[in-house]
C-alpha positions, 0 to 999 in steps of 0.5 A: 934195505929193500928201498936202497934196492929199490933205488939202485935198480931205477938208477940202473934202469935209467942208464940201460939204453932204450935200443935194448928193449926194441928187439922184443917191443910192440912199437908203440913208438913209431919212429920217422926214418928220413934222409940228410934233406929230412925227407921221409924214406919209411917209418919203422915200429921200434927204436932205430940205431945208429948202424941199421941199414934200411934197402928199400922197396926201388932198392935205394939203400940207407945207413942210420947216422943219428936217431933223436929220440925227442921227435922220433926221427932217425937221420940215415945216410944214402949209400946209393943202390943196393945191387941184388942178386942175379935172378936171371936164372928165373927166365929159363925153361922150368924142368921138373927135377928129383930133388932132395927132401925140401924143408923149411920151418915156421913160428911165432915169436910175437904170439899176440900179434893180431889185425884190427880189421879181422880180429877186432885188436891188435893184441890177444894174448892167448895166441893172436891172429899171426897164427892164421897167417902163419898157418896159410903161408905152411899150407901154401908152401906145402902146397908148392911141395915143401915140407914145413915144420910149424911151431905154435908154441906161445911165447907171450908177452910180449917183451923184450925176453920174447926172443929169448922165450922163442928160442928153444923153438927155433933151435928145435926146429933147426934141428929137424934138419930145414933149409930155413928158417922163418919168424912170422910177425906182422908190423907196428906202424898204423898207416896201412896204405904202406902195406896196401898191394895189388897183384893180378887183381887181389888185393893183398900186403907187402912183406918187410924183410926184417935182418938182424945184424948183431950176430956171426951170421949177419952177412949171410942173412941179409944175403938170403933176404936180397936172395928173397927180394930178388926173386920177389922182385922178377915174380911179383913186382912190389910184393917185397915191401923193402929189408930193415937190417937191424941191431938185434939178432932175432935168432938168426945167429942160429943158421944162415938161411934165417929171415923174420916176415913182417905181413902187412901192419896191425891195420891192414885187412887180414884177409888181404894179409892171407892173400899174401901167403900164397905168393910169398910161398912161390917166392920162397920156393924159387929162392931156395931151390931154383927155377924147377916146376916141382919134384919129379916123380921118383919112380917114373925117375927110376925107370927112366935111369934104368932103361939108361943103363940098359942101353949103354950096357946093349951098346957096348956089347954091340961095339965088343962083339964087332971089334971081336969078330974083326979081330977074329976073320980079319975081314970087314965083309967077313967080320959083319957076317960074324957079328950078325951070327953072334948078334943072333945067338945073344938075342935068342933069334929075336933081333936080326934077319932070320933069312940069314941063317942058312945053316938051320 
């Protein structure tokens, strides 16, 4: 009895397709993505699907039209140019604003994902070196005066239940009431030249934006990501290395605002993968809310509307008294007199010309 199971269960995995298993895979199998001319358009760690659209980093966009698994080659289709959003917004002047609490929240769900060049391997099972990079982006969004709510609860292994694991984190931290959401991984491709990024003379990695496209929130996703890579774009030319769309759902069926950042590839220098973070931080920051210079102090706001309120209630005051002295003497000249001598008496002598009072 236990061998007929047995068979029937190898028979059953035979004909699960292996696309069911790449949303929670390592990548061991790097797959070649070319065009119809069979040039090479990037490489992708997982199995591609006939579907998956790929824009990338000069925003020429692809569809996959047919993977063959023997070569590890998936053929995609050129759709053109991927027109991103407008950003011209960025150029403006920047003003201080008093804005609403800005949140946004982080986690993990590839807990042992690690770089060679810094933590010695790429995979440690009792949390791995994205954790570090997890923690400095946290701290360089809080820097830009966001307030994030971090998870580094372990999900490992790392399988194809990952996601499945990394999802009662995800939805506990939606709940806190962010304005996204952000799995941070890091790739599985072993060319880290692909990655490789200098901005203003640091040497730091690009960042894949990776979507996923089997849920109810696949457009709105892949708009927040073309949102991110046109600020990244205008900001800092290249640090956006390109947006995989892709058939799995990543959790990102849990709000609109949902992205996973792949920094850099297990081969990248991890150093270089931290410098990153304070970048993607400013990004993200203006992608969310606008071209703004920071919060505005709150009380120094307060007075500021106070003091407002103060002069519009002086100046209707001015205006009812003059209309109630016209109206009352029926004379401009006479109307002015009366309204200087009211005017004296609301402001107890401290406003107007006291030669004028030849009663006293």
């Amino acid at each position: 009895m236990k061998r007929q199971m047995a068979v029937c269960l190898l028979i059953l995995l035979l004909f699960i397709p292996k696309s069911v298993f790449a949303e929670g895979g390592e990548g061991d199998s790097v797959y070649r993505i070319v065009d119809e001319s069979g040039n090479e358009i990037t490489s992708f760690a997982g199995v591609p699907d006939a579907g998956d659209e790929y824009i990338a980093g000069d925003n020429r966009h692809f569809r996959v039209t047919a993977v063959d698994e023997d070569s590890k080659t998936a053929t995609a289709q050129s759709l053109g140019t991927y027109q991103l959003p407008d950003v011209s917004w960025l150029t403006e002047i920047a003003h201080p604003v008093s804005a609403a609490k800005k949140a946004v929240a982080l986690y993990c769900t590839h807990s042992d994902e690690s770089y060679e060049p810094g933590d010695g391997k790429s995979s440690i099972d009792q949390g791995g070196g994205i954790y570090d990079v997890a923690e400095s982006f946290k701290t360089a969004l809080e820097k830009e005066g966001l307030t994030v709510y971090y998870s580094d609860e372990n999900h490992y292994p790392h399988d194809a239940g990952a996601y499945r694991r990394s999802r009662a984190t995800a939805s506990s931290l939606v709940e806190e009431g962010v304005d996204a959401i952000m799995d941070v991984h890091r790739d599985g491709i072993p060319d880290a030249s692909q990655y490789e990024k200098n901005i203003n003379g640091e040497d730091l990695t690009k960042v894949r934006l990776l979507v996923g496209r089997s849920n109810q929130n696949a457009e709105a996703n892949k708009a927040f990501a073309a949102q991110i890579k046109a600020v990244g774009d205008e900001v800092y030319p290249g640090l956006i290395k390109d947006i995989y769309i892709g058939k799995g759902t990543y959790n990102q069926d849990l709000m609109s605002q949902a992205v996973l950042l792949e920094f850099g590839t297990y081969t990248s220098d991890k150093q270089e993968v931290l410098n990153s973070t304070g970048y993607m931080a400013d990004v993200m920051n203006k992608t969310l809310y606008g071209n703004i210079t920071g919060a505005a102090d709150s009380k120094q706001a307060e007075k500021t509307g106070a003091w407002k309120g103060i002069g519009w209630l002086i100046g209707a005051l001015v205006i009812g008294v003059l209309i109630y002295a016209f109206a009352a003497t029926g004379s401009g000249k006479a109307a002015m007199e009366k309204w200087k001598g009211s005017f004296r008496e609301m402001t107890g002598g401290m406003m107007g010309n006291r030669d004028d009072r030849s009663d006293e």
